[in-house]
N, C-alpha and C positions, 0 to 999 in steps of 0.2 A: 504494500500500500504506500502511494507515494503521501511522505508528510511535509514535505520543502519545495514551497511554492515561487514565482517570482514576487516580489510586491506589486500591489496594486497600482498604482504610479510606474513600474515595470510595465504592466501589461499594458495601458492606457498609453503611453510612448509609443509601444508596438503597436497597437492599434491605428495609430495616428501615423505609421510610418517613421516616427523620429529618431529609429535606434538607430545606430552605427551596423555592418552587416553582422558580424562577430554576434552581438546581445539578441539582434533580429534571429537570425539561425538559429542561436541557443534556446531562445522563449518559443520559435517555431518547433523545435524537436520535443520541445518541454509540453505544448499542446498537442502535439501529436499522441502524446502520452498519457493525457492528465483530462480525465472528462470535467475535472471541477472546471480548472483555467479552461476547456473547450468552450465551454457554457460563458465565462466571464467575461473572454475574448468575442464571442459571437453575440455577448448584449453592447458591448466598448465598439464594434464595432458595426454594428447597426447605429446605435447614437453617432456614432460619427458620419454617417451616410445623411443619416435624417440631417442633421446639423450644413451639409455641404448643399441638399436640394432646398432648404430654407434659404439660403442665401440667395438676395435680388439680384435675379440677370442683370448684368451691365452693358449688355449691346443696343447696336439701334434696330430696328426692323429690318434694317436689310443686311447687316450682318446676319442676324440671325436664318434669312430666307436663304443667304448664300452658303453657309453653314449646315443647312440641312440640305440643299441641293448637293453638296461635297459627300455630305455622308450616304444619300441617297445613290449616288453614282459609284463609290467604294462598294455599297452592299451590294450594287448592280454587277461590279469587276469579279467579288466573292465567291459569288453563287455562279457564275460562269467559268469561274476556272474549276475542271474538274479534276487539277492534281493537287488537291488540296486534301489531305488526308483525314479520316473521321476522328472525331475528338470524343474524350470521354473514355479513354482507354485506363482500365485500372494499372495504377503505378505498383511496379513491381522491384523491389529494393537491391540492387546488385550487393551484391558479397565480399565480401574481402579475405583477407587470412594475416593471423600474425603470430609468430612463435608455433603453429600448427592449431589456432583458433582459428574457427570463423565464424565473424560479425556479419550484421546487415547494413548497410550503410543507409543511415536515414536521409531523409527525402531531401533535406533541407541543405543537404551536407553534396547532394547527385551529380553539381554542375560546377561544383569549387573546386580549386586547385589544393589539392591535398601532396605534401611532399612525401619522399620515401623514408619508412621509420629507423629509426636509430636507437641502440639500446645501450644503457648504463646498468648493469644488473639486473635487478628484476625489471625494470621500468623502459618502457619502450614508446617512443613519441614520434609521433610526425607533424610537422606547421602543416596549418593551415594558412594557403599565401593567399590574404585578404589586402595589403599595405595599408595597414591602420595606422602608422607609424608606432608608437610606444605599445598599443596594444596587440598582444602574441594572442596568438587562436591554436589551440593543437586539439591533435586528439594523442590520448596518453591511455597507455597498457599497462596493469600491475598485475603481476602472474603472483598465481599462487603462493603464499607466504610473502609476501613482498610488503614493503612500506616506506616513505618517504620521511625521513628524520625531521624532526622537532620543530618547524618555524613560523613563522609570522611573516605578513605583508607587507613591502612598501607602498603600494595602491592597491587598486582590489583582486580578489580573485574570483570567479565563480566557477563553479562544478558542478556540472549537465553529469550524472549516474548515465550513462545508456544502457550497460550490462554487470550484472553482477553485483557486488556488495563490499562497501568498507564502511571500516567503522573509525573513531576520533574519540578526545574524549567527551566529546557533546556526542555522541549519540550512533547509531548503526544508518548507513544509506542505504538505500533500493532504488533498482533502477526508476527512473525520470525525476529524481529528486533533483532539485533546482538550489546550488548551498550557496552563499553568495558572501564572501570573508572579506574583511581588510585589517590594518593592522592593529584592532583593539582585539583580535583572535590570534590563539596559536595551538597550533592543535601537531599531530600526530599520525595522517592517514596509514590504514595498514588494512589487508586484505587476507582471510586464510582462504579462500575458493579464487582469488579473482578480479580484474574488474577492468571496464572500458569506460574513460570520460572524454568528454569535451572539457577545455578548460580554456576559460579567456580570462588572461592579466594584464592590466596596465603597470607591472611593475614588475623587477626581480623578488625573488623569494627569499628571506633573510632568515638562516636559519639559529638556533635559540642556544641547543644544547650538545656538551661533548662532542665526539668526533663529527657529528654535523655541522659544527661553525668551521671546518677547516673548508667545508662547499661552497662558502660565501662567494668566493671571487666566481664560484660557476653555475650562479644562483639562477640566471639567465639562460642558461641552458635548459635546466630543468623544464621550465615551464615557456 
C-alpha cells in the first residue's frame, strides 16, 4: 500500500504544467500508480480546464472566423490522409535488464534518454539526460542486501519506489511511494530483497557517518 504521496501544491504544479521534466515524470509514474493522486490529479485538472474556457476570448470577429476556417481545413487534410495510423493502441511497457533483473520501464520514463548503468557495489545507476543543469535525474538499483551509508542533503532529494522495498529509519517503502528529503533528514536506505528508484536531486549527497564521510568528494556520483 502506497503511504508517500507528493504534496498537494506538488500535484496542483503538475497539473498546471509548471514542473520542470525531472518532478513532471516523477509525479506522472507516481499517478500511474497511486489511485488516490489519480483521483486528485483528475479533479486539479479538470478545474484547471474549467478555469482556461472561462477566460474572455480576446479576438475580433474575424480572427476568430479565420481561425476556424484554418482548423476546419486541417481536419479536412486529416481525414484524407489515409496513412495516418489508428490511435488508441494500448501502451505496452518495454523491458529492460540489470544485474540479471528485469524491470518495466514506465511510460513516462518511454521517450527519455536514459544513459548506460554503472555500478559501485551493490548500487547501480544510470542519468537520466534531461539538462536540468544542477538537477540529476537517475534511475538507481540496490540488489539484495545493499545500502547507501548515512547522509543528509545539500538540496532536495526525492525517491519514486518503482520496484521492491527499502527501508530508513522513518519507516519501510513500497513501490510508488513518492519520499521527498532535504537537509533537515538523514537517514540510512538499505534493502534485504531489493529495489528500483527514480531519484531527482538538486544537490550532492553529504554523507554523516564513519567510513561514509571519506565518499564526500564522490557524493555526486552517487546520485
Amino acid at each position: 500500500m502506497i503511504k508517500h504521496h507528493p504534496t498537494t501544491n506538488l500535484l496542483q504544479s503538475f497539473s498546471a504544467g509548471e514542473l520542470p521534466a525531472s518532478l513532471s515524470a516523477a509525479i506522472s509514474i507516481h499517478v500511474d500508480m497511486c489511485p488516490v493522486c489519480q483521483q486528485q490529479v483528475g479533479e486539479l485538472t479538470e478545474q484547471y480546464a474549467e478555469q482556461s474556457f472561462d477566460q474572455p476570448a480576446q479576438m475580433s470577429q474575424q480572427q476568430s472566423f479565420n481561425e476556424t476556417a484554418d482548423i476546419m481545413a486541417l481536419i479536412d487534410d486529416i481525414t484524407d490522409d489515409e496513412s495516418i495510423a489508428e490511435v488508441g493502441e494500448r501502451y505496452v511497457a518495454k523491458e529492460f535488464q540489470i544485474k540479471d533483473k528485469n524491470y518495466k520501464m514506465p511510460r513516462a520514463l518511454q521517450s527519455m534518454a536514459i544513459g548506460s548503468f554503472s555500478g559501485i557495489g551493490k548500487l547501480n545507476r544510470a542519468r537520466i539526460e534531461l539538462g536540468e543543469g544542477e538537477i540529476h535525474t537517475s534511475l538507481m538499483q540496490i540488489q539484495p542486501g545493499g545500502m547507501i551509508p548515512e547522509h543528509t542533503h545539500k538540496g532536495f532529494e526525492l525517491t519514486l519506489l518503482l520496484d521492491g522495498e527499502f527501508s530508513d529509519d522513518m519507516g519501510t517503502y513500497q513501490a510508488g511511494d513518492f519520499i521527498w528529503l532535504d537537509g533537515s533528514h538523514q537517514h540510512n536506505p538499505k534493502t534485504e530483497d531489493g529495489c528500483l528508484c527514480l531519484t531527482v536531486v538538486s544537490d550532492a549527497l553529504h554523507f554523516t557517518q564513519g567510513f561514509g564521510k571519506l565518499l564526500n568528494p564522490f557524493g555526486s556520483l552517487l546520485y
